[in-house]
MIVEXGU-614759 format. One line per field, with one value per residue (C-alpha): residue number from 1; residue in one letter; chain; x, y, z. Coordinates in nm, 2 decimals, m for minus. Layout:
<atoms>
k (NUM:...)
r (a:...)
c (A:...)
X (X:...)
Y (Y:...)
Z (Z:...)
</atoms>
This chain:
<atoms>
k (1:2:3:4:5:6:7:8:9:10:11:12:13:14:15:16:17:18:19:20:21:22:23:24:25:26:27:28:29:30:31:32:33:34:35:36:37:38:39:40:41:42:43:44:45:46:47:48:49:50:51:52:53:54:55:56:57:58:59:60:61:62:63:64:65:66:67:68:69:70:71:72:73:74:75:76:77:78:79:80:81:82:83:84:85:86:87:88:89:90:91:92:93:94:95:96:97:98:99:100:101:102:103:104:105:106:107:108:109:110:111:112:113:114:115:116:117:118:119:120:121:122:123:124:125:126:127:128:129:130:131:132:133:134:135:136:137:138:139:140:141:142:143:144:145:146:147:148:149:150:151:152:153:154:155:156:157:158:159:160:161:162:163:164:165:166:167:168:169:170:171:172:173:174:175:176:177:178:179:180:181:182:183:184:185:186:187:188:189:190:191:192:193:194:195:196:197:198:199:200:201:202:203:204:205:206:207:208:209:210:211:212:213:214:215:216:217:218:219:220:221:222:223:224:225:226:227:228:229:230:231:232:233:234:235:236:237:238:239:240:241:242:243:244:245:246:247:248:249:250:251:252:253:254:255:256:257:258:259:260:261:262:263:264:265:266:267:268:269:270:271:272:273:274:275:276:277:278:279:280:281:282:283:284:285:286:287:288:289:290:291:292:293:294:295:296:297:298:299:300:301:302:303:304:305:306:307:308:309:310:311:312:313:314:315:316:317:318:319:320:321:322:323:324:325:326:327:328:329:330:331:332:333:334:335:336:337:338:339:340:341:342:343:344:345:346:347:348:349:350:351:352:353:354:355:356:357:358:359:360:361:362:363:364:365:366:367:368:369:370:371:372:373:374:375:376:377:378:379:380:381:382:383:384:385:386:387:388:389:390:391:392:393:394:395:396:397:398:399:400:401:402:403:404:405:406:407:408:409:410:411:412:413:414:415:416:417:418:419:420:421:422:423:424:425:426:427:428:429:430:431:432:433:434:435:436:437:438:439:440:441:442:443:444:445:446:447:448:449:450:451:452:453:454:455:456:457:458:459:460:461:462:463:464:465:466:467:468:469:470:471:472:473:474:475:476:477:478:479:480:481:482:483:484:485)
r (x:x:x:x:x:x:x:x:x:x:x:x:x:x:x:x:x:x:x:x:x:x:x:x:x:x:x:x:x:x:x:x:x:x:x:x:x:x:x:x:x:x:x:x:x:x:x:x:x:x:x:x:x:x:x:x:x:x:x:x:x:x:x:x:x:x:x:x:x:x:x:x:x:x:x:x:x:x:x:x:x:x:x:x:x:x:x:x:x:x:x:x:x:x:x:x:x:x:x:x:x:x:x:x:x:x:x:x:x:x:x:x:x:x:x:x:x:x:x:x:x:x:x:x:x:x:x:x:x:x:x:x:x:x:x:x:x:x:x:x:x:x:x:x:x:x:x:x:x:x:x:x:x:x:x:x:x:x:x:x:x:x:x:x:x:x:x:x:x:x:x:x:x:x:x:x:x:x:x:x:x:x:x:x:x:x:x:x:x:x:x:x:x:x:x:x:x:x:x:x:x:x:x:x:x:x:x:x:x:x:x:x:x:x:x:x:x:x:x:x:x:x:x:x:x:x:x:x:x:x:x:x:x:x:x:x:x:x:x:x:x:x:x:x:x:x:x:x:x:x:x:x:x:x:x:x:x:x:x:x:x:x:x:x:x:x:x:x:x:x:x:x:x:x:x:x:x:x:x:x:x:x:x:x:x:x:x:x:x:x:x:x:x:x:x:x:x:x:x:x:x:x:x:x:x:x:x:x:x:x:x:x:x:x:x:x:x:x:x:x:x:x:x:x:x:x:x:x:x:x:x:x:x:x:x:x:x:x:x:x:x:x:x:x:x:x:x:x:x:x:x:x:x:x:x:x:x:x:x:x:x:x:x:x:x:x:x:x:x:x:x:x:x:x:x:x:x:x:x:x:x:x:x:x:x:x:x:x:x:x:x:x:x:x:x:x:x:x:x:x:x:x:x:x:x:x:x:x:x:x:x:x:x:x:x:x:x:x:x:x:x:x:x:x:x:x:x:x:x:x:x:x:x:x:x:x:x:x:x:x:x:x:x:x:x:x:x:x:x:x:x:x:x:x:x:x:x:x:x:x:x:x:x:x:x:x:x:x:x:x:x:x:x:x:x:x:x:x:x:x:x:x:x:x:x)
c (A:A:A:A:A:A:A:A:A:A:A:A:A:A:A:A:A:A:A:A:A:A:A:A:A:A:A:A:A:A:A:A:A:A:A:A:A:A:A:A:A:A:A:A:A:A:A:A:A:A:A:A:A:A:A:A:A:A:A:A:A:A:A:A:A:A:A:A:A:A:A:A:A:A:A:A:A:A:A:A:A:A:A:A:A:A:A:A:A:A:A:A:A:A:A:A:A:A:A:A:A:A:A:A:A:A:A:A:A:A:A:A:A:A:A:A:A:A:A:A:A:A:A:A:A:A:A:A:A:A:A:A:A:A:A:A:A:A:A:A:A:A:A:A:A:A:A:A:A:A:A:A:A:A:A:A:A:A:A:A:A:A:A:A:A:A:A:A:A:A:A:A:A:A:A:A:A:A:A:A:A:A:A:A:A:A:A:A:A:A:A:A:A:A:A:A:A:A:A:A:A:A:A:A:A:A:A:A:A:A:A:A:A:A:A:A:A:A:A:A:A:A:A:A:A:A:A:A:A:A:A:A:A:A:A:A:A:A:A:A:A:A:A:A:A:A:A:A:A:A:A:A:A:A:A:A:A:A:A:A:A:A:A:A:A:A:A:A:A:A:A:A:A:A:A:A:A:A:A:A:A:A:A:A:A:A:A:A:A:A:A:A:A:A:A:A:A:A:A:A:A:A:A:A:A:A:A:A:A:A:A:A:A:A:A:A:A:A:A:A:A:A:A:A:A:A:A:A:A:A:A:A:A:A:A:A:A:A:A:A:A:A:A:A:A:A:A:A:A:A:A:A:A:A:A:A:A:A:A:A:A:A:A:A:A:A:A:A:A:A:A:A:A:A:A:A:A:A:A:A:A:A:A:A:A:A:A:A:A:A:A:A:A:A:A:A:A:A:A:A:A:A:A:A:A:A:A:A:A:A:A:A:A:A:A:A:A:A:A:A:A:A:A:A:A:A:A:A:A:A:A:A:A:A:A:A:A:A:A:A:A:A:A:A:A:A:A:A:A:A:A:A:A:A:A:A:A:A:A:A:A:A:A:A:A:A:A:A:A:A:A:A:A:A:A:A:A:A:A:A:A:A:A:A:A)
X (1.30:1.18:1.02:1.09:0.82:0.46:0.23:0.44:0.41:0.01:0.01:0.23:m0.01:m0.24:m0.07:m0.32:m0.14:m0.45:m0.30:m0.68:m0.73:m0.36:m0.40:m0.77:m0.62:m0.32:m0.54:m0.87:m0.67:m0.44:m0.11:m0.13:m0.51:m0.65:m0.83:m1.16:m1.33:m1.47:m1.14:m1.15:m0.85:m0.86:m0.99:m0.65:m0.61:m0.73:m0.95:m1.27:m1.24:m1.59:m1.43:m1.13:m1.30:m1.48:m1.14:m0.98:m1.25:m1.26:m0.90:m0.90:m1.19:m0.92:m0.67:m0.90:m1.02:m0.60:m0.62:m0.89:m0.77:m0.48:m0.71:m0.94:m0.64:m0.52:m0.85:m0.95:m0.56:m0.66:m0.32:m0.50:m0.81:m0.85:m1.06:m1.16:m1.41:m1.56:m1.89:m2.14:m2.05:m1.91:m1.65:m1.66:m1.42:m1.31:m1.20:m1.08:m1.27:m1.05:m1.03:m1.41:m1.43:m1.23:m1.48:m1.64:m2.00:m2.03:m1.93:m2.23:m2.25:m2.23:m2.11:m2.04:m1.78:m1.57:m1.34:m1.40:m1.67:m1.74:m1.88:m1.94:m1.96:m2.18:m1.91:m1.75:m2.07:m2.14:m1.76:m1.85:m2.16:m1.91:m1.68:m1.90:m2.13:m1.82:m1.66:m2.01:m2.02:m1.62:m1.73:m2.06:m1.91:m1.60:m1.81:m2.03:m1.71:m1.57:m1.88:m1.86:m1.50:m1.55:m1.81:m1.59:m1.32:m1.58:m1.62:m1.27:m1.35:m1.30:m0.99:m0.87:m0.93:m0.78:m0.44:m0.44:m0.47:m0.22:0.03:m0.06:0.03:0.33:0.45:0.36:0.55:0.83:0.86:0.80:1.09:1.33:1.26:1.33:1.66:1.81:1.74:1.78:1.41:1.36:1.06:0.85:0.64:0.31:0.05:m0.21:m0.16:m0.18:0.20:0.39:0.76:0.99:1.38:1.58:1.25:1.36:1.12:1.08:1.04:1.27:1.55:1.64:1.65:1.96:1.96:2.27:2.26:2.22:1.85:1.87:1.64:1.46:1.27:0.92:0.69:0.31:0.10:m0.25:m0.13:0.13:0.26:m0.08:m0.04:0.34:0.34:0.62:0.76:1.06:1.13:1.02:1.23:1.36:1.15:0.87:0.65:0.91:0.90:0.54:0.46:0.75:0.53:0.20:0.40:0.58:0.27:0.08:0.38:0.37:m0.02:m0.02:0.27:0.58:0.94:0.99:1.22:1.35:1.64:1.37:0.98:0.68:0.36:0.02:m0.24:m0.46:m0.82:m0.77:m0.50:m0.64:m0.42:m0.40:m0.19:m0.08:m0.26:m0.49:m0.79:m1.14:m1.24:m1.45:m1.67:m1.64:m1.41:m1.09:m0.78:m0.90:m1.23:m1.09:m0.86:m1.14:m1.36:m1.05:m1.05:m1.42:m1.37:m1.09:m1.30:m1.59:m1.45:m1.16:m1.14:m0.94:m0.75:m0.69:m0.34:m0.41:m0.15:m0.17:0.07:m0.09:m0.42:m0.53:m0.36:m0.54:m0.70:m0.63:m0.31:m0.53:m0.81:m0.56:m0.42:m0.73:m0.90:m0.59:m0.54:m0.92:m0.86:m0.54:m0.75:m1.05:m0.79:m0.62:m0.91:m0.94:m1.33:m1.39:m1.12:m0.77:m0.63:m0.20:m0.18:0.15:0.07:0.31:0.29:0.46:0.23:0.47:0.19:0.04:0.36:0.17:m0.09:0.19:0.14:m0.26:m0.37:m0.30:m0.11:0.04:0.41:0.65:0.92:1.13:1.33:1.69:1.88:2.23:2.24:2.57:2.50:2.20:2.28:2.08:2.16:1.87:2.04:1.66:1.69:1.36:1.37:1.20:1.14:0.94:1.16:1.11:1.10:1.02:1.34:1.09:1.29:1.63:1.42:1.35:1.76:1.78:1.52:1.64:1.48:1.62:1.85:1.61:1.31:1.47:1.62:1.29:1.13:1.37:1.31:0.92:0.96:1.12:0.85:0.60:0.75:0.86:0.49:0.34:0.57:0.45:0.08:0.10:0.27:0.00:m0.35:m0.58:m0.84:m1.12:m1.38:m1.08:m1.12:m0.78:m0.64:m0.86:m0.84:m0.62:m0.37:m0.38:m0.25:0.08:0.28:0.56:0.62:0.73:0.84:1.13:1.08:1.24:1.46:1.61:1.68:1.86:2.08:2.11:2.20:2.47:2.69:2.98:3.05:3.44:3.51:3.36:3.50:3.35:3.27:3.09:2.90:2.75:2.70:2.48:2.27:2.17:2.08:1.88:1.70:1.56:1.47:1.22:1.10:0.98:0.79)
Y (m3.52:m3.43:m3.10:m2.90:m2.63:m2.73:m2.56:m2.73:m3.06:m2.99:m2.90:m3.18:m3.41:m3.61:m3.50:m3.51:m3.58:m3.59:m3.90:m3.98:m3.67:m3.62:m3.99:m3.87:m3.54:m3.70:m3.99:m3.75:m3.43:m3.39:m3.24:m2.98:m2.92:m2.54:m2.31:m2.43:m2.74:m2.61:m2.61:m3.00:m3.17:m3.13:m3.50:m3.75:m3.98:m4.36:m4.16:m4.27:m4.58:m4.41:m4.09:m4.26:m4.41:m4.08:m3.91:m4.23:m4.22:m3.81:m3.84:m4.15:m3.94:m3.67:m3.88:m4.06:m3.71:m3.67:m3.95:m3.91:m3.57:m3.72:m4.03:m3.76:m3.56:m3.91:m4.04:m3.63:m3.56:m3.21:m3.14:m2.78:m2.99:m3.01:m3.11:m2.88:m2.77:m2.48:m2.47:m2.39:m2.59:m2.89:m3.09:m3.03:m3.09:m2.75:m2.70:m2.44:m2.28:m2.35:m2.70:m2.77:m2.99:m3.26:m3.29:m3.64:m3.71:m3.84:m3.48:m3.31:m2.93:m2.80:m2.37:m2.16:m1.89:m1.64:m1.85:m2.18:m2.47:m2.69:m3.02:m3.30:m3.71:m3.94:m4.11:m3.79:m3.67:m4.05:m4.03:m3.64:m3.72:m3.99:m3.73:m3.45:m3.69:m3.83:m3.49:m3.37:m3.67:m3.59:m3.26:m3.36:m3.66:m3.43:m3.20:m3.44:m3.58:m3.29:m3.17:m3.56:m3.49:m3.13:m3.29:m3.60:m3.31:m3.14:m3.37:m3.33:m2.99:m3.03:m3.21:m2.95:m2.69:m2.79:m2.88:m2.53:m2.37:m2.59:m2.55:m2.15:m2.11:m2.31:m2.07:m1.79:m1.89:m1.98:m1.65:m1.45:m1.69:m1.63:m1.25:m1.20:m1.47:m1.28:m0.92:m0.95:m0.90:m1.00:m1.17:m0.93:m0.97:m0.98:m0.87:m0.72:m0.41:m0.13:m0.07:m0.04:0.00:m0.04:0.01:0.06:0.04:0.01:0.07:m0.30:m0.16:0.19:0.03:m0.25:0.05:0.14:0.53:0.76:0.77:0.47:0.41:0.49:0.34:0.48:0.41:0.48:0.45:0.47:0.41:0.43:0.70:0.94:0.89:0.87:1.08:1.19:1.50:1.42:1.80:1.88:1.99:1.81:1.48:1.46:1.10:1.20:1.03:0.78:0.72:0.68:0.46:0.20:0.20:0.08:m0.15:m0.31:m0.32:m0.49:m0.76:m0.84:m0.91:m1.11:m1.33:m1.23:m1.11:m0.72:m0.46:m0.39:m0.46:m0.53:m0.50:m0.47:m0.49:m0.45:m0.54:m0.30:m0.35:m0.14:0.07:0.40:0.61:0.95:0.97:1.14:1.39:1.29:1.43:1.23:1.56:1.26:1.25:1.61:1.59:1.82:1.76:1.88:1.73:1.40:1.44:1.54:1.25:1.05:1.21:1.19:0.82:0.79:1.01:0.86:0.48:0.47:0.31:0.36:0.04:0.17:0.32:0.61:0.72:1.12:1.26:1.60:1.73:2.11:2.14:2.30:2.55:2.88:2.83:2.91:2.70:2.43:2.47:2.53:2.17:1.99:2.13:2.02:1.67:1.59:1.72:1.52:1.15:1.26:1.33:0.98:1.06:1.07:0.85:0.83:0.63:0.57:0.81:0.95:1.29:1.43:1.76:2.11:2.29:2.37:2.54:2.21:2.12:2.37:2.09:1.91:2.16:2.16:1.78:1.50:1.20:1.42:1.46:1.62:1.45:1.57:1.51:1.63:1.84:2.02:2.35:2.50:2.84:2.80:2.43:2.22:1.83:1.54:1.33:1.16:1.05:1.13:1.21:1.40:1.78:2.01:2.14:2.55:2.56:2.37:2.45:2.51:2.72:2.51:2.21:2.45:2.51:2.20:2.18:2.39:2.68:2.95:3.20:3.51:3.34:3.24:3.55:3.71:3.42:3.48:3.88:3.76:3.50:3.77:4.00:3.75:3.61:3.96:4.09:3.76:3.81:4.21:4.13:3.88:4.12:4.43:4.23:4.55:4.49:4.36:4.63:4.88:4.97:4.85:4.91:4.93:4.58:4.75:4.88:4.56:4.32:4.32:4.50:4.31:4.54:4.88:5.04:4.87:4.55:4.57:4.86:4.60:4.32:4.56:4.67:4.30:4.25:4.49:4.37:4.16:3.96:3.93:4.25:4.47:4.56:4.46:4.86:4.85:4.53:4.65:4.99:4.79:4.58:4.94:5.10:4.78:4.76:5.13:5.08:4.78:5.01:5.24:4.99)
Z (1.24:1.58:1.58:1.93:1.84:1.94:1.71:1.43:1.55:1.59:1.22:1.13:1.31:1.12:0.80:0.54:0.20:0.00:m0.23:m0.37:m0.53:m0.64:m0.83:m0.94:m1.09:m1.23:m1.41:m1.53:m1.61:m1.97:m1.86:m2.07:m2.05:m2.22:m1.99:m2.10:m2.16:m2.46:m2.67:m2.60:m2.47:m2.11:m1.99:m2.06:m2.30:m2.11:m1.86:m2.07:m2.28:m2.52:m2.55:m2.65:m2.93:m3.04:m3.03:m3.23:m3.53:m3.51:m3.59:m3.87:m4.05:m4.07:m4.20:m4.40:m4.62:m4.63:m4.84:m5.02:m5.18:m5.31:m5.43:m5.59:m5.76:m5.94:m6.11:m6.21:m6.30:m6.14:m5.94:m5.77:m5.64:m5.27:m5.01:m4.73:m4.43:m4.31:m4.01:m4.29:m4.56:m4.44:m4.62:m4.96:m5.31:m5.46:m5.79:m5.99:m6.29:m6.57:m6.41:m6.45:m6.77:m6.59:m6.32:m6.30:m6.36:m5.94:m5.85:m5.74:m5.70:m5.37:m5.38:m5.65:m5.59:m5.81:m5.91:m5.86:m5.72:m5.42:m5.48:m5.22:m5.31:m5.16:m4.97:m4.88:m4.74:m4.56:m4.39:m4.32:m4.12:m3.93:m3.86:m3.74:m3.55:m3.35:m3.28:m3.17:m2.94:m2.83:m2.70:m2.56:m2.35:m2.29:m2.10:m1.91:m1.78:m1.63:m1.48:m1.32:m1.25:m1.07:m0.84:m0.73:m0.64:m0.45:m0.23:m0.10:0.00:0.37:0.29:0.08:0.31:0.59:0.45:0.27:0.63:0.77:0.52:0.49:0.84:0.85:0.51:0.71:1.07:0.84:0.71:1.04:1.16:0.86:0.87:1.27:1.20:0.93:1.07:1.39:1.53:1.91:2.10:2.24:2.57:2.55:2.82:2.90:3.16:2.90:2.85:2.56:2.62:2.32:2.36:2.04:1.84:1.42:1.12:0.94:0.59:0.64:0.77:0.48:0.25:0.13:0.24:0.25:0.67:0.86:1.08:1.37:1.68:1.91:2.21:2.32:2.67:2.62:2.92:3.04:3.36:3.26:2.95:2.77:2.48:2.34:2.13:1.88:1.76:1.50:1.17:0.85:0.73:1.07:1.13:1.34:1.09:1.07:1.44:1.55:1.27:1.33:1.70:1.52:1.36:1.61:1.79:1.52:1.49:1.85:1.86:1.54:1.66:1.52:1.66:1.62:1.50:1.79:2.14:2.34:2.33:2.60:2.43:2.65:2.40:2.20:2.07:1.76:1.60:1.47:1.19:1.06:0.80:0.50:0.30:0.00:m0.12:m0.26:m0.53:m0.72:m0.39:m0.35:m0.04:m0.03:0.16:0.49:0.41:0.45:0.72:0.92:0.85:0.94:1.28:1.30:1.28:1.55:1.82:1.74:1.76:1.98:2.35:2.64:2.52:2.18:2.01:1.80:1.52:1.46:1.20:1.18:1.24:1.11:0.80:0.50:0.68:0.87:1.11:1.39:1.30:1.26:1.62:1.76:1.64:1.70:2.06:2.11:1.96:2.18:2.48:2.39:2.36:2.67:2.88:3.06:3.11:2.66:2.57:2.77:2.48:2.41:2.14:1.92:1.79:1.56:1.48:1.39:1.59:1.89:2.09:2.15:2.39:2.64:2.68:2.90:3.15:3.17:3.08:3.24:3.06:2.83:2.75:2.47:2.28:1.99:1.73:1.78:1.51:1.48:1.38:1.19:1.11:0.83:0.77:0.99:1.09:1.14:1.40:1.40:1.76:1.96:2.36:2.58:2.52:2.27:1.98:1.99:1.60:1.26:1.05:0.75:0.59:0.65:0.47:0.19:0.11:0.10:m0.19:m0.39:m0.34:m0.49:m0.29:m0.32:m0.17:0.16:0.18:0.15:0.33:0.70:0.67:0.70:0.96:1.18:1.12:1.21:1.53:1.63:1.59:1.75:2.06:2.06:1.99:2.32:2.53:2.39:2.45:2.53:2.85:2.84:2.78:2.63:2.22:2.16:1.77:1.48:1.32:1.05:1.30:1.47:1.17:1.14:0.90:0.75:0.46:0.60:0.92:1.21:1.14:0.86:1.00:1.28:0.92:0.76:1.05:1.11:0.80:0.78:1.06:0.99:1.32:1.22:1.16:1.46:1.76:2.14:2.22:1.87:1.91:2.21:2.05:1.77:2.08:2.20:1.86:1.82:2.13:2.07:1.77:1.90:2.15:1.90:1.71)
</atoms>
């Protein structure tokens, strides 16, 4: 059959069937050979016309002590008398105790033991030096043939080798080519100008699972000029994680020669692909969560190139929330800053302050994650596009956990305490050179006074049941009780 595909007929070329070793194998080898050459029986029958006869008189000398047990159990009229073998003794005639008068004069004794004797004849001990002396020399020319046989094969090594590579490639372009056929992967382009463009991008692993909601695609633009490093924000389980690792992966399929998940795929080659992923600790090597994550990054700044793609799926965690922004707004700077490293990047994060960096470094832009809110019910429509989500939906992820009522009650009451005192605190900065508040005055207080006041007015409003003039009368009570805070 004509193949139209040229690397297939280069590896088809020349075909190497290797029919001498295959016949040498088939003719040395027992078909159902032990593990070890030590148990005996691996070199077939015919291979070896002298350990053929070893094997032959081995065997007869077995058959031959057969006989002469029953031989022995005739002349002595001793029905319980047999003959046996064990690696110290030997072959050797035991009878029982009560049996011992009828024991003939040629017997001689051999072991005593509680309840009976061993004795050996001299022709039992002639046929057992036979025996042993050909199973000795079984083994012994056993071995000397294999070792023989294992350096013939050696010397098809080359050979070997070569039609293992030739038919490990073909298994592996056949599965590449059975995958992309049967889920409807699409040749990507190939180049080398630094952009990756990816439209309808899939995840290859994600997407054959069978989930409640369908996968859904998305697309992606990385660049060396403005679109160098995405900041990927929205709430947890929407797919940010989902999303930029799909992109290392398509990548990675392109460059090693497959189709890809995906409509249609630009890929501008990379020199390395650089991940931060997950969250594990080492505590055997003393290294805690954040420990680890931060010799991760270490790695990545430390190693990565302008022509690199760097995976980020958080950076800060396990420290203080302002630590945590601060060294992941310094990292993102650091990749985007042409100068240091200026390398395609997808940073995923829940740190929506980073979406400022748009604004003040080059090559940066924000995409999100879209959801659907319905009152305290939130949607993942998992479809990324351009834009900076303006919150995390931590506590909508928790409902749907199972967390019990009480706690995200208590937990909203606190995360309007907190964003109402971080929008005061930012609007209150005192002057340079001014004493400000005491540091006790200046934390915030979540615990007592109008925050809580404005909740609990909040709280107490029943939107279907209140008149316009009323509504508006609420608004005002509300506004001045914020101004008193």
């Amino acid at each position: 059959r004509t193949l139209s595909s040229e690397i297939f007929r280069e590896l088809s070329e020349e075909w190497d069937d290797l029919q001498e070793l295959g016949q040498l194998l088939e003719r040395a080898v027992a078909r159902d050979a032990p593990f070890s050459v030590r148990e005996g029986g691996v070199i077939r029958e015919g291979y070896s016309g002298k350990l053929d006869s070893c094997r032959e008189l081995s065997s007869q000398g077995k058959e031959w002590i057969a006989r002469l047990e029953a031989r022995e159990r005739d002349r002595t009229g001793i029905n319980s008398l047999r003959v046996g073998y064990n690696k110290v003794f030997g072959y050797y005639i035991e009878v029982t105790r009560k049996n011992l008068d009828d024991v003939p004069d040629d017997y001689i004794r051999k072991q005593t033991l509680t309840g009976a004797e061993r004795f050996i004849t001299p022709e039992l001990k002639e046929y057992e030096e036979k025996v042993l002396k050909a199973e000795e020399e079984s083994s012994r020319l056993e071995e000397e043939l294999f070792r023989e046989l294992l350096q013939e094969v050696a010397g098809f090594t080359t050979r070997v080798q070569e039609a293992s590579h030739r038919v490990a490639l073909k298994d592996v372009l056949c599965s590449l080519a059975e995958t992309a056929a049967n889920y409807d992967y699409r040749c990507p382009t190939v180049k080398d100008d630094g952009e990756i463009k990816i439209i309808g991008g899939r995840h290859p692993v994600l997407e054959r699972l069978e989930l409640e909601e369908s996968f859904v695609p998305n697309d992606v633009h990385l660049d060396n000029d403005s679109n160098r490093l995405l900041i990927v924000t929205g709430p947890n389980m929407a797919g940010k994680s989902t999303f930029i690792r799909q992109t290392a992966l398509i990548v990675l399929m392109a460059q090693m020669g497959g189709f890809v998940p995906a409509e249609s795929a630009e890929i501008g080659l990379v020199d390395r692909i650089f991940t931060r992923v997950g969250a594990h600790d080492q505590l055997t090597r003393g290294l805690s969560t954040f420990m680890v994550e931060m010799n991760e990054t270490a790695n990545i700044l430390n190693n990565a190139t302008g022509k690199s793609l760097i995976i980020l799926d958080e950076i800060g965690r396990g420290t203080s929330t302002y630590d945590g922004v601060s060294i992941a707004w310094a990292v993102a700077e650091y990749i985007a800053d042409e100068s240091r490293i200026g390398a395609k990047t997808l940073f995923a994060t829940h740190y929506n302050e980073l979406t400022e960096l748009a604004g003040t470094a080059a090559g940066v832009k924000n995409y999100q994650v879209l959801v659907r809110e319905s009152g305290e019910e939130v949607k993942f429509l998992r479809k990324v596009v351009e834009g900076s989500a303006d919150k995390s939906y931590g506590i909508q992820v928790a409902r749907l956990a199972g967390l019990p009522a009480e706690v995200l009650k208590r937990a909203s009451e606190l995360l309007i305490g907190f964003e109402y005192g971080e929008l005061k605190r930012s609007k209150e900065q005192p002057e340079e050179g001014s004493k400000g508040d005491s540091a006790e005055e200046s934390q915030l207080s979540l615990f007592a006074g109008t925050g809580l006041k404005v909740v609990e007015e909040l709280r107490g409003i029943d939107p279907d049941d209140i008149t316009p003039r009323d509504a508006l009368d609420k608004l005002y009570r509300l506004k001045e009780l914020m101004k008193g805070r």
